[in-house]
LOBAVEX-627185 format. One line per 4 residues: number of its first residue (from 1); their letters; for each residue x, y, z of C-alpha. Coordinates in nm, 2 decimals. Example, Ala and Ser with C-alpha at 12.3 -4.5 7.8 and 13.67 -1.06 7.14 Angstrom:
BEGIN
1	AS	1.23,-0.45,0.78  1.37,-0.11,0.71
***
This chain:
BEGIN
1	XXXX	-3.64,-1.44,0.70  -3.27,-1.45,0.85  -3.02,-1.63,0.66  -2.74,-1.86,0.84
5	XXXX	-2.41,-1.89,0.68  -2.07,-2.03,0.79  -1.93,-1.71,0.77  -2.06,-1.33,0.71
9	XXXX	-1.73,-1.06,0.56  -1.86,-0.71,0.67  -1.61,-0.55,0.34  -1.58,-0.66,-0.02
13	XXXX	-1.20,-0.47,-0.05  -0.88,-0.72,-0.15  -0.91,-0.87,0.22  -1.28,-0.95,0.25
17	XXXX	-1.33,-1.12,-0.12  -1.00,-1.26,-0.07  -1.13,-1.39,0.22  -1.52,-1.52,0.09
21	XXXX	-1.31,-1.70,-0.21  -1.10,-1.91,0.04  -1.38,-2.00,0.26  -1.58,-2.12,-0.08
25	XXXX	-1.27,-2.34,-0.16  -1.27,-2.51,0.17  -1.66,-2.54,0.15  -1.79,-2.29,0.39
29	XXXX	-2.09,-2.07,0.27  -2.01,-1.75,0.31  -2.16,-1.37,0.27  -2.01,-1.04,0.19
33	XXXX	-2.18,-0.76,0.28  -2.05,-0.41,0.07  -2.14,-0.06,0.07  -2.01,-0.03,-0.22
37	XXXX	-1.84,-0.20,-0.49  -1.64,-0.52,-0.48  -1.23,-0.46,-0.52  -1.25,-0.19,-0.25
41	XXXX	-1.06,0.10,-0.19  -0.71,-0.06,-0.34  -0.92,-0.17,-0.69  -1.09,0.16,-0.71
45	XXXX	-0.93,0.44,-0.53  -0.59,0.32,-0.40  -0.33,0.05,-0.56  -0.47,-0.04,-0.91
49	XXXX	-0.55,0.35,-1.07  -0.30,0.49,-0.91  -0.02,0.24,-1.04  -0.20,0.26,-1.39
53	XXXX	-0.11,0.67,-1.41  0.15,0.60,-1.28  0.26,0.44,-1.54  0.09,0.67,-1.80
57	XXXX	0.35,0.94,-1.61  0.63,0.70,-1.71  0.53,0.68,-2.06  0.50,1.06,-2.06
61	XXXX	0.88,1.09,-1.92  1.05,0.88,-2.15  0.86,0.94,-2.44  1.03,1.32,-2.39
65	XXXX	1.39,1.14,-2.33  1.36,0.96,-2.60  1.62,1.06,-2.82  1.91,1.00,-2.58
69	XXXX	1.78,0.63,-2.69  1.85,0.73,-3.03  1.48,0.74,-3.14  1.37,1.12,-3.24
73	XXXX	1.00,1.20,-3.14  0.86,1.51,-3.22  0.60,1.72,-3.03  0.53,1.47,-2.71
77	XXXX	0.22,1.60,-2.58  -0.01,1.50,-2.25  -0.38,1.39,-2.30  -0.48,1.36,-1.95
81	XXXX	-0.87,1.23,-2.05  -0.71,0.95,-2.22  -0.47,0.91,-1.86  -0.75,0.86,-1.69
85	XXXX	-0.98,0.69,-1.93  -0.69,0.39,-1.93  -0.68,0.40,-1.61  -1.10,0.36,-1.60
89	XXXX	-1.06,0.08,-1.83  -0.86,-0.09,-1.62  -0.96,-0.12,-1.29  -1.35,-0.21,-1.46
93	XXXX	-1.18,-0.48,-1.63  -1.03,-0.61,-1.29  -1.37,-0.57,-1.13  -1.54,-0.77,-1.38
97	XXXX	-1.30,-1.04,-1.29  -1.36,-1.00,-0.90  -1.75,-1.06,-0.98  -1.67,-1.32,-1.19
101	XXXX	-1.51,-1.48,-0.87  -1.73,-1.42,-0.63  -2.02,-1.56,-0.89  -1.79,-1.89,-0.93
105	XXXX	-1.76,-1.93,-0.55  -2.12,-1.89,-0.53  -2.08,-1.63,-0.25  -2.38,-1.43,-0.16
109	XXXX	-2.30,-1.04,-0.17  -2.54,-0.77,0.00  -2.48,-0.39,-0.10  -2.53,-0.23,0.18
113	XXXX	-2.40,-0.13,0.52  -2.39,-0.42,0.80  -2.38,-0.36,1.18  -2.34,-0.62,1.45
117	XXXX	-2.58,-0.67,1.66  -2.56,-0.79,2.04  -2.71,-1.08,2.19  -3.10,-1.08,2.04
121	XXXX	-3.34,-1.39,1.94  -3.15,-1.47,1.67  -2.85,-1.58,1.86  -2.74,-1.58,2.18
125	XXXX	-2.39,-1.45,2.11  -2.36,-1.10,1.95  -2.23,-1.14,1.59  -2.55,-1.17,1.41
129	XXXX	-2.55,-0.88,1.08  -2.81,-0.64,1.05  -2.79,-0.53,0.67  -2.95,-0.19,0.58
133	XXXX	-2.94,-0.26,0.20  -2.87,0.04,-0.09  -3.17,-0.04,-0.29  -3.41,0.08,0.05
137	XXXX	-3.57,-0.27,0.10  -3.61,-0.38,0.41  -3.31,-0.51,0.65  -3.15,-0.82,0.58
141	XXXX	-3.10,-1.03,0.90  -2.78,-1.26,0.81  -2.70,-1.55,1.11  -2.34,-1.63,1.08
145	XXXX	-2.10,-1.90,1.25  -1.82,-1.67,1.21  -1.79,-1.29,1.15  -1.50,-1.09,0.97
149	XXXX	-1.43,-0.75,0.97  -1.25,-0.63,0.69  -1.37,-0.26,0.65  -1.07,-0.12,0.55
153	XXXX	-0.95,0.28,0.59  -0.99,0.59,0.47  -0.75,0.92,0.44  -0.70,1.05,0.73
157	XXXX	-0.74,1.40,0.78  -0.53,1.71,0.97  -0.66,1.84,1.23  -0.73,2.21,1.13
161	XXXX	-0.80,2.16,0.73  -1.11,2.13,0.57  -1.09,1.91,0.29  -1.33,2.06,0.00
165	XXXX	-1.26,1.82,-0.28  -1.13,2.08,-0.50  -0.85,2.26,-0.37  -0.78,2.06,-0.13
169	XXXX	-0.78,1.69,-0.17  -0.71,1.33,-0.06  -0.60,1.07,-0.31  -0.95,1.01,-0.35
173	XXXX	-1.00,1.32,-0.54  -0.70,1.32,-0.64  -0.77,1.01,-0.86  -1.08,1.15,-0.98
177	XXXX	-0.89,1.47,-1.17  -1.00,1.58,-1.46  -0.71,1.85,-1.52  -0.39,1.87,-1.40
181	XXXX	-0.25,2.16,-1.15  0.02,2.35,-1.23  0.13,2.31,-0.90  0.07,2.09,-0.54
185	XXXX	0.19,2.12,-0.21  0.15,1.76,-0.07  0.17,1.72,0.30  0.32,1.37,0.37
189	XXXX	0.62,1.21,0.29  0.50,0.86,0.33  0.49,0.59,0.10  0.09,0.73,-0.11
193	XXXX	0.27,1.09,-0.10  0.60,0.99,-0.19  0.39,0.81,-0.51  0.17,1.09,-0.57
197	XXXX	0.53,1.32,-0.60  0.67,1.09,-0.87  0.34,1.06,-1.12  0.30,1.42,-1.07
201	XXXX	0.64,1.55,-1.10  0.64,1.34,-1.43  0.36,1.51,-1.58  0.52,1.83,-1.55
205	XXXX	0.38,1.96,-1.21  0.58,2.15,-0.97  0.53,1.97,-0.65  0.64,2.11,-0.30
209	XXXX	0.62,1.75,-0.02  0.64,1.91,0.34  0.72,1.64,0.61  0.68,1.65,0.95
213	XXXX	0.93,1.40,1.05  1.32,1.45,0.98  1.27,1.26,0.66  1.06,1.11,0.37
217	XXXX	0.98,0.76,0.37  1.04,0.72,0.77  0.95,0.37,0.77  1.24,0.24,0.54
221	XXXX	1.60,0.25,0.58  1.82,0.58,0.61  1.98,0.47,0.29  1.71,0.43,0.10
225	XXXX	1.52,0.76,0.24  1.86,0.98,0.20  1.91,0.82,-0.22  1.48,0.90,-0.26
229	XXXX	1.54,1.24,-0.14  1.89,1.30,-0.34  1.67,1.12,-0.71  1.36,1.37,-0.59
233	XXXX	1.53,1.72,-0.54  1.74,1.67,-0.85  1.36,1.67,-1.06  1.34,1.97,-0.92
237	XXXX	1.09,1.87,-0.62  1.13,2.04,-0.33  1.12,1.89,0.00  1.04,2.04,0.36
241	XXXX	1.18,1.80,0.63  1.10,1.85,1.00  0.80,2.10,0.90  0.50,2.18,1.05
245	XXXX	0.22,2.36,0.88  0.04,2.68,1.03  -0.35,2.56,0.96  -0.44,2.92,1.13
249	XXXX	-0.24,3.04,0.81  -0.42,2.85,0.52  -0.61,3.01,0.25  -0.80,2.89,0.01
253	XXXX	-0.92,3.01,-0.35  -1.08,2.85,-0.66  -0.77,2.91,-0.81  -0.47,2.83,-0.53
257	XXXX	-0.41,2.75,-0.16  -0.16,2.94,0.05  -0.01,2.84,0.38  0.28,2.91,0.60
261	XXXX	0.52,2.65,0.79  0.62,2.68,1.17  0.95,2.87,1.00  0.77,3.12,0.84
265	XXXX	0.80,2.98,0.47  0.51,3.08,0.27  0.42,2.81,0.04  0.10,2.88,-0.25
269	XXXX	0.00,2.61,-0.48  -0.33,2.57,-0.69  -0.39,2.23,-0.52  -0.31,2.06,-0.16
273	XXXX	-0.30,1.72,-0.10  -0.32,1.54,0.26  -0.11,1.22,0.22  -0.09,1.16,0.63
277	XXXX	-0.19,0.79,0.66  -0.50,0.62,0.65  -0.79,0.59,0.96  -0.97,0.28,1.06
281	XXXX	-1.29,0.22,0.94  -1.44,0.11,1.29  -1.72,0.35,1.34  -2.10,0.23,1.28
285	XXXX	-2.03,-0.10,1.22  -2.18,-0.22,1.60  -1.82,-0.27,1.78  -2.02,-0.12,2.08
289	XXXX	-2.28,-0.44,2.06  -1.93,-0.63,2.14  -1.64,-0.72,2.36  -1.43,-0.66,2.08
293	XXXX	-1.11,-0.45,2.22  -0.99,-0.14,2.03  -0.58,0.00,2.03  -0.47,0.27,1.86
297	XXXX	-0.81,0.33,1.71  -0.75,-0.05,1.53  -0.96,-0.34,1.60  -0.70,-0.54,1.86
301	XXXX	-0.68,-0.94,1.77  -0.46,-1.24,1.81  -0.23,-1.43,1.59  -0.51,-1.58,1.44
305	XXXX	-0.67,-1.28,1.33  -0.98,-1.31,1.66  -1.12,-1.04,1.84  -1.20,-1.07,2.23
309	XXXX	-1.52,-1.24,2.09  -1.36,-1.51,1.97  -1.59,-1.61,1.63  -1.55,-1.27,1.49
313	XXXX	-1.22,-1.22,1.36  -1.04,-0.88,1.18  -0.80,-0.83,0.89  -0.68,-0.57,0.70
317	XXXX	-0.65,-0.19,0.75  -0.90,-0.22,1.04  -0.63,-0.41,1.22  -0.36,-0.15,1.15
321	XXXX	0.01,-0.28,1.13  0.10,-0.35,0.74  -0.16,-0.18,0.58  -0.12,-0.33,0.23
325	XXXX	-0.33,-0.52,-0.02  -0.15,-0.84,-0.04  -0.13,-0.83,0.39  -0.48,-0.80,0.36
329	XXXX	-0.55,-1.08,0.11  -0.32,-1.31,0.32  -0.48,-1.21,0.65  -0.82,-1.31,0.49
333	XXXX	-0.72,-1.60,0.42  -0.56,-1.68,0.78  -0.87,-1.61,0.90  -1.06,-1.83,0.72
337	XXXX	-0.81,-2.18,0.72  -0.85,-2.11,1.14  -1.21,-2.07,1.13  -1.17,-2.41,0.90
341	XXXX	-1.01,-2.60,1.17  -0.67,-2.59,0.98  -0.34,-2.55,1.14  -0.11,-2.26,1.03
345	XXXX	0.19,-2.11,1.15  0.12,-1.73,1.27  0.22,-1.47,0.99  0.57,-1.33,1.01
349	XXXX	0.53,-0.98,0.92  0.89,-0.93,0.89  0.89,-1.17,0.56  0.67,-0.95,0.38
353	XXXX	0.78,-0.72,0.13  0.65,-0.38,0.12  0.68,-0.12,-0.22  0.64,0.23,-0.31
357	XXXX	0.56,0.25,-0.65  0.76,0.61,-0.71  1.02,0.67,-0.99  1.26,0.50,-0.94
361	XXXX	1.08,0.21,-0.72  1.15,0.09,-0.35  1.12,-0.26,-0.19  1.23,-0.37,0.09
365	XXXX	1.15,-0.72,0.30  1.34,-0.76,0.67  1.46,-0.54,0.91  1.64,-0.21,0.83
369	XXXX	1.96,-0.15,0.95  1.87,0.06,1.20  1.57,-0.19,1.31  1.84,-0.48,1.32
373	XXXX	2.07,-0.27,1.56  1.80,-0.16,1.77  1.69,-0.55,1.81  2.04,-0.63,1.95
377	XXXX	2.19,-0.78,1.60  2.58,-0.70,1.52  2.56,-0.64,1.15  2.73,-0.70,0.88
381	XXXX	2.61,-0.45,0.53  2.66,-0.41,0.16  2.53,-0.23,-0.11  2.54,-0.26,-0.47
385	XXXX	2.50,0.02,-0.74  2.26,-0.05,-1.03  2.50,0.13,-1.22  2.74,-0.15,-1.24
389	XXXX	2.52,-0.38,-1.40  2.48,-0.35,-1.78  2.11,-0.43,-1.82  2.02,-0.11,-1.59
393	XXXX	2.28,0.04,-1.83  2.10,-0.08,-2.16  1.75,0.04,-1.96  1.85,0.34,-1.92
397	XXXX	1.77,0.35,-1.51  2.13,0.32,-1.34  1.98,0.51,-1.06  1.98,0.35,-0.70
401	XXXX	2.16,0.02,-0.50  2.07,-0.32,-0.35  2.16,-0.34,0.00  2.16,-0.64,0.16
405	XXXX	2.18,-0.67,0.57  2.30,-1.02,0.75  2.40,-1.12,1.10  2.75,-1.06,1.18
409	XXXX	2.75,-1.41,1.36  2.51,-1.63,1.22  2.54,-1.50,0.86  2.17,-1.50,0.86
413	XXXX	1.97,-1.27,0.63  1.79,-0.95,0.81  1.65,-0.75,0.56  1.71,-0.67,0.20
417	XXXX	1.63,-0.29,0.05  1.57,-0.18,-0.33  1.57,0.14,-0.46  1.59,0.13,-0.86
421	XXXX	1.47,0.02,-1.19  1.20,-0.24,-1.13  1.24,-0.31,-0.76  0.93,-0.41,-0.68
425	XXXX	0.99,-0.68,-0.93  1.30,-0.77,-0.81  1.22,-0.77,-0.42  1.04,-1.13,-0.42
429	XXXX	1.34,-1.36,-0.46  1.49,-1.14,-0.13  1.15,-1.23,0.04  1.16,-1.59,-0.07
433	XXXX	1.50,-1.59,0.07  1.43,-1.45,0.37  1.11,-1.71,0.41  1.36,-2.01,0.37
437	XXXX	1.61,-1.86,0.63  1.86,-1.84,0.34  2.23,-1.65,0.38  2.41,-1.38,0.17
441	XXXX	2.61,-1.64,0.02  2.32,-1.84,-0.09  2.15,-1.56,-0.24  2.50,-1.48,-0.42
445	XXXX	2.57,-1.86,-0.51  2.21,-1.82,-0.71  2.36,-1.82,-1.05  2.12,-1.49,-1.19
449	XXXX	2.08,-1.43,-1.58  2.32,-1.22,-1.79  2.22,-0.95,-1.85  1.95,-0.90,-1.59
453	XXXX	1.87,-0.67,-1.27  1.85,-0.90,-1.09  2.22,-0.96,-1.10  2.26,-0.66,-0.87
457	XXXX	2.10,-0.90,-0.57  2.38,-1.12,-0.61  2.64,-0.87,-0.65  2.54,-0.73,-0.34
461	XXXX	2.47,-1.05,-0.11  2.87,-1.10,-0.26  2.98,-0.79,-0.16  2.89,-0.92,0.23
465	XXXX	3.16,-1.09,0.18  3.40,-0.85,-0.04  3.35,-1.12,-0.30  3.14,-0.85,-0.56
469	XXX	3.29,-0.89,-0.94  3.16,-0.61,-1.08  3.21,-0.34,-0.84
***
């Protein structure tokens, strides 16, 4: 027998539950249908276990610069079964809680892989979901009111390179380790390679990023990509801007992968890791029963998150633009207060702040400075060295600036950029300021603690104005 609900998630990741829980709160009964377990790709293969080794790498770091700290610590050794058994721990604790959720909400959940159907006796409007469940019982037939998609992404692959899960990897696998190589060639300098550099790097493996564009980190601003790529190569990681590899020339091993750039570099590794972005997750999921548009291989909508069939809507990675959890999450829940009948204003991307989690951390909310001068803006810029405030000092991570970017005329805020101790901590007051349409000078008349990081936001909305103290 079908089953009618008010609303039917195809995708259990950070958008889709998000999502199901907001649409129990405001009393719709909704579905999620999952292939496979709630949490998604960022709870179990993206944001969550790769922060938590992360991590473990940082432990590992300082524990061997301990005695500049003044604390002596003999024989520092790397347990990497432990690395990853934390790591386990973690994320099952966190998906224990997403159950937990979803069992409070009373939201129905079907394991298994749902597909839109056209037009058919059930309704007269394509939309209904056709579930084929995991456990090989028969189809469910679920009759919603309102669709989402929220199916997410998944590595995308080079065009040329056959990824065998051993040599070479995605992050996927690359979470999944049991050992650590001796050595990596990661190809992408994005924000998950830029990431995977740090943690690796950190536990002692030589790592070799080769970037096709004239940079790392292309998406942030010049300053922050030029200091990365100064912190990176002086831990002794190499960096190949501009490069392009020769797929004719790569050969693998069980023990190493060798491969050649456009230049004639030979580079040999044991492991290779593709880190070029992430792909839709589109395909079998009935799109063709549908109106629905597609751009850039993303599922095209409006402000308010609907397709060309207007009651099915789309969020998340399947949408493109921002593709980050807490988008996602915020997305969902867009979708779901319009469904509702409430009134919201559209999302302003440009207010969200965005992170890489590398050592030392980025975060960044606004326009760069390039972005602001490309939009017509005359601007006005200062930055402001951790290592002029004593807490970074007394950390022991002096590395890195604030930079802080304001119209010339208006004195309004554009975009603030972090690249230091504990950045993407620090970033949410610039994105709170930035949501209340605050200036420099109210971020710098913000009395901040003493002694704190935070003081170098201040220091640097000041130093708009040459009114810095401490620098």
């Amino acid at each position: 027998m079908a089953k009618e609900y008010d609303v039917v998630i195809l995708g259990g990741g950070t958008g889709g539950y998000v999502a199901a829980i907001r649409a129990s709160q405001l009393g719709l009964k909704a579905a999620i249908v999952e292939r496979d377990k709630l949490g998604g790709t960022c709870l179990h293969k993206g944001c969550i276990p790769s922060k938590a080794l992360l991590r473990s790498a940082e432990i590992y770091s300082q524990s061997k610069k301990a005695h500049s700290y003044g604390v002596d610590v003999a024989g520092v050794t790397l347990n990497f079964e432990k690395v990853q058994h934390r790591k386990q721990q973690i994320v099952e604790q966190l998906y224990n809680g997403v159950q937990h959720l979803i069992q409070k909400g009373k939201i129905d959940v079907y394991h298994g892989t749902g597909r839109i159907l056209g037009p058919s006796i059930f309704s007269p409007l394509p939309g209904t979901i056709s579930v084929e469940m995991q456990d090989g019982t028969d189809n469910e037939m679920l009759i919603p009111k309102n669709v989402i998609v929220a199916t997410g992404s998944r590595p995308r692959m080079l065009d040329g390179v056959d990824v065998d899960g051993q040599t070479i990897i995605t992050s996927d696998e690359a979470l999944q380790l049991k050992t650590l190589p001796k050595s990596i060639i990661i190809v992408g300098g994005g924000v998950i390679g830029i990431e995977w550099a740090s943690l690796l790097a950190d536990f002692d493996v030589a790592v070799t990023i080769v970037e096709y564009g004239e940079r790392i980190l292309p998406t942030e601003d010049v300053d922050i990509s030029s200091e990365m790529t100064k912190l990176l190569k002086r831990r002794n990681i190499r960096i190949f801007t501009s490069a392009i590899i020769d797929t004719s020339t790569i050969e693998v091993s069980t023990k190493e992968v060798t491969c050649s750039l456009k230049t004639g570099e030979v580079l040999t590794a044991e492991k290779m890791l593709l880190s070029i972005g992430r792909t839709a997750n589109i395909e079998n999921i009935g799109l063709e029963n549908t109106e629905i548009e597609i751009e850039n291989a993303c599922i095209k909508v409006n402000a308010h998150f609907q397709t060309k069939e207007h009651h099915i809507y789309a969020i998340g990675d399947v949408i493109g633009g921002m593709q980050l959890a807490h988008v996602a999450s915020y997305e969902g829940m867009r979708a779901v207060e319009h469904i509702a009948g409430l009134k919201n204003e559209a999302l302003h991307y440009s207010n969200i702040a965005r992170c890489v989690y590398g050592h030392p951390e980025i975060a960044s909310v606004g326009l760069t400075e390039m972005q602001a001068q490309e939009q017509g803006f005359e601007t006005k810029v200062a930055t402001f060295p951790f290592k002029a405030i004593g807490k970074a000092l007394v950390y022991g991570e002096a590395e890195g600036f604030a930079k802080v970017i304001a119209d010339r005329h208006t004195n309004d805020l554009l975009g603030v950029h972090l690249i230091g101790p504990h950045a993407t901590d620090l970033i949410s007051e610039a994105a709170l300021s930035l949501f209340l349409n605050a200036t420099p000078w109210e971020m710098g008349a913000t009395i901040h603690p003493h002694p704190s990081l935070s003081e170098v936001l201040g220091e640097a909305a000041l130093a708009i104005e040459g009114k810095a103290i401490h620098f």
